[in-house]
Structure formats: C-alpha cells, structure tokens
N, C-alpha and C positions, 0 to 999 in steps of 0.2 A: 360449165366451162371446163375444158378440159388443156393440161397442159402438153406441150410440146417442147420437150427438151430441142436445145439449139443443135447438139451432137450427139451423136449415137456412139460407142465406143465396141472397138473389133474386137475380139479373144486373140488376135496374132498383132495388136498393137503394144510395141514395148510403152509408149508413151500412156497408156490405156486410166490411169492413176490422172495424171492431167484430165483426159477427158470430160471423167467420174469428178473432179475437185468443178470445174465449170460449170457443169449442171448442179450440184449442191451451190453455187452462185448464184446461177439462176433462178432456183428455184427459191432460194432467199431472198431475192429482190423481189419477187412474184409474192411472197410472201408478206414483204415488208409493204409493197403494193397496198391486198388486199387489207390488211390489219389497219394503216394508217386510217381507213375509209372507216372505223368502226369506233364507236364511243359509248360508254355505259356509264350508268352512274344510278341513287338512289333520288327521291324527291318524295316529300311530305307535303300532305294538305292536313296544316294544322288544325287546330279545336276550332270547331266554329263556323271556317273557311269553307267556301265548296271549288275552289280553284288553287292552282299551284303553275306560276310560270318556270320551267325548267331552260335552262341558259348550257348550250352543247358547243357551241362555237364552230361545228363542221364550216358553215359558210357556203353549204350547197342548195342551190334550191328542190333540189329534188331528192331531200336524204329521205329514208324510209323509215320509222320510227315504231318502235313496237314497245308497248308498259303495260307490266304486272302487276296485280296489288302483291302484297305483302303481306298483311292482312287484308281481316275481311273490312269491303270500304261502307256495308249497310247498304248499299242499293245498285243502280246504274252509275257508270262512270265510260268516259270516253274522252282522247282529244282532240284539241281544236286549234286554230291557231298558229299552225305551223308557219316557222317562216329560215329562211337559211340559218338562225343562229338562234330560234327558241323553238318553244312548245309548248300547251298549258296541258293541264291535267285535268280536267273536271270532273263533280260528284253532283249529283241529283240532289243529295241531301246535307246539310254540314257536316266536317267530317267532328268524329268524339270528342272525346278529350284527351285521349290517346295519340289521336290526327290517325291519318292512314298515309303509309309509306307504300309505296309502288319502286321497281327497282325496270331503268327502261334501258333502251340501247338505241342506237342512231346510227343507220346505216346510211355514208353518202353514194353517189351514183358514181 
C-alpha cells in the first residue's frame, strides 16, 4: 500500500508550512487507520491443559491472527477456532507445569 499525500507543496509557496502541517495530518489519520486494526496480547495454556481460548474483541471476521510460543510448548501446536472476537490455541500434548505462554497479534481486514 503505498501513500498519497493529498497536496504537494511548491518551493515559491509562502504558505508552503500549511501545506507540510496537512500531510503530517494525513498521514496521522492513516496511521491512526492502520494501528486501530491491530491487537496483541500474551495467553497461556496452563499445567495440564492442551488449549487456551484467547478473547481479542476485533469484531471482524476476517482478522488475521499470527502466535508465538514463548517458550518451548513440547510438541505440535496450531489454531483453531477462530471467530470475530476469539481464537484457541492448541498443544498436541499437555502443556507442563510451567503452562506455555505464546505472545499473539490480531490483525482485522
């Protein structure tokens, strides 16, 4: 995606200072845009457990969703479940005693 400022500003424009102040506007809405669509957070799959529902409240259905372990989780993991305002986390095998924390992000469209 690339941006397009609204105005281009002259070298013989006295007003040239305005111009430059509108695009740093712009470009903050654009900004404020993208950021709002984005949420992170951490979640644990406790001792025991082999799932973890994480609650993101985007509200969209088509957000993108990408998690890390944090540590190591001992086997396969992957998730599932998505739906506009959660996610689970799943583990192949129970997590320790430790649990395994994954650190995720939720991008909406």
């Amino acid at each position: 995606m690339a941006i397009v400022f609204p105005q281009r500003a002259r070298r013989d424009d006295p007003n040239g200072h305005m111009v430059v102040q509108n695009n740093l506007d712009f470009l903050r809405d654009e900004i404020d845009t993208v950021v709002g669509k984005i949420k992170t957070g951490t979640a644990t799959v406790t001792n025991g457990n082999t799932t973890v529902t994480v609650t993101h409240g985007m509200g969209v259905s088509s957000a993108s969703v990408a998690v890390s372990p944090i540590n190591n989780p001992g086997g396969n993991w992957w998730i599932s479940g998505k739906t506009p305002t959660t996610f689970i986390i799943n583990l192949a095998t129970p997590a320790p005693i430790a649990g395994v924390a994954f650190d995720w992000t939720v991008r909406g469209a």
